[in-house]
N, C-alpha and C positions, 0 to 999 in steps of 0.2 A: 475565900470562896471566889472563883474565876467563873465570869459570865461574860461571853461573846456574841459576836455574831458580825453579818456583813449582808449587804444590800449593793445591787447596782443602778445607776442613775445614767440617763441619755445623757453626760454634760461633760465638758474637758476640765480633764485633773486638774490646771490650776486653777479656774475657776470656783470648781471645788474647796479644795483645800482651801483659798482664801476665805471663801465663806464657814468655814470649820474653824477658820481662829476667829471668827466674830462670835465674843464667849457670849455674849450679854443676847445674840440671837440663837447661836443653837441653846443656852440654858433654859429657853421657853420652848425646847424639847422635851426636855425633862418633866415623868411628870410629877407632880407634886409642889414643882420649884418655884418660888416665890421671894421676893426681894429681894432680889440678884442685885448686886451693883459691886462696881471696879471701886476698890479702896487704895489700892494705887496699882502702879504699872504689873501687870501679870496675876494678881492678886484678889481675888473676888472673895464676899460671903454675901450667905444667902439661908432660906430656908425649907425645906422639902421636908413635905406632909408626907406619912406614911402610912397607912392601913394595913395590919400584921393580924388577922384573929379580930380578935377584938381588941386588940390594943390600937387606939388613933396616937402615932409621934412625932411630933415637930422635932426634926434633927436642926440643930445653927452650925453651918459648916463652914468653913476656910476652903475658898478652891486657887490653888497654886499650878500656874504654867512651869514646868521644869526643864520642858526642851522643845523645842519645834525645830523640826528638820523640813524646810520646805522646798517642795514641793510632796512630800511623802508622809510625815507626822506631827502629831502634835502630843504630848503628855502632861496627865495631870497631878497633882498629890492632892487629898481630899482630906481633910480633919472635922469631925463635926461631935457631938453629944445631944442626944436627944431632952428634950426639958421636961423635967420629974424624973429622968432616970437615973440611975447609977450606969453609965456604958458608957464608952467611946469607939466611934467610926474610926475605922482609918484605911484609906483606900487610895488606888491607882488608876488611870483609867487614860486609855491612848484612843484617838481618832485616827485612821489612816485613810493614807489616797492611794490606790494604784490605778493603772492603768490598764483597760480592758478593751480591748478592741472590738471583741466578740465579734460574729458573722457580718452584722449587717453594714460595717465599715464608717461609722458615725462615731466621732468623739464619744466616748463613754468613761466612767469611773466607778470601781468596784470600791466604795466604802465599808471599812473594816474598825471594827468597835471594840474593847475590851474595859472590863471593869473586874479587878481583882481587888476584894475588900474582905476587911477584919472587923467584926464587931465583939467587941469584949467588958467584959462586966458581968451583970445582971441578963441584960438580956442576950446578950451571947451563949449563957450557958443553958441557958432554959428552951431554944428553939430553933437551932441551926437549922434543921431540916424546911423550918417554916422559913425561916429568913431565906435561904436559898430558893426556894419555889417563890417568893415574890421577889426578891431580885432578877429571875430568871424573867416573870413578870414585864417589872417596870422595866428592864435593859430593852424587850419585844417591843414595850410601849414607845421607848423611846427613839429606837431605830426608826420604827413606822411614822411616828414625828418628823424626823428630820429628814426621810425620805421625801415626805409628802412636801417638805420648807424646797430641798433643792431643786425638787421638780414643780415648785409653783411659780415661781421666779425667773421670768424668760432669761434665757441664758446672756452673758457679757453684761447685763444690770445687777447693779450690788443692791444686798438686801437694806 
């Protein structure tokens, strides 16, 4: 299940992009996400609440850095299981930077976001169409998050 989207920010690309490999600050984009921390270099777990129906699920996920091309992306691998379920996450998900000039001739960056993911088991089988419609959800949620982090942060100050 592939969920997208993209957003543009008044801010120069690199700027950007640096603040995009700060996992430990965009991961307080996310929402749900909770006990984020670096278990060694490139390597994070964590946990994100999820609200499905009436189902409430704490997924325990693995988040892995697989490539950063920088000044342009960053990519993740995602592995998690929700606790009491029989399922397993598994997912992909890239940040990008480009470059947007637009009209008004001020430093800009067109942020682009993808999150392609498999949930399979128990609840894989029972609710795609629901799991897709809150993915679609929290991905809106999250953009809006991290839109609102890069444009709070007077620009050339790291978060």
């Amino acid at each position: 299940m592939l969920v997208s989207g993209r957003f543009r920010v008044l801010r120069d690309r690199a700027w950007v992009f640096e603040t995009l490999t700060d996992i430990l600050r965009v991961g307080q984009c996310i929402p749900g996400c909770s006990e984020l921390e670096e278990v060694e270099a490139g390597r994070y777990t964590a946990k994100v609440r999820v609200e499905v129906g009436f189902l409430k699920l704490v997924f325990d996920v693995t988040v892995e850095v697989v490539e950063v091309a920088p000044p342009e992306f960053i990519r993740f691998r995602i592995q998690g299981k929700p606790s009491g379920f029989s399922a397993q996450l598994t997912a992909t998900a890239e940040l990008r930077a480009k470059p947007d000039p637009g009209d008004s001739g001020e430093p800009a960056t067109l942020v682009e976001w993808q999150l392609d993911q498999t949930l399979k088991g128990a609840l894989g089988g029972i609710g795609q169409p629901v799991f897709r419609a809150k993915a679609e959800e929290q991905g809106a949620r999250f953009a809006q998050n991290l839109q609102r982090l890069l444009e709070s942060v007077p620009e050339g100050e790291r978060l």
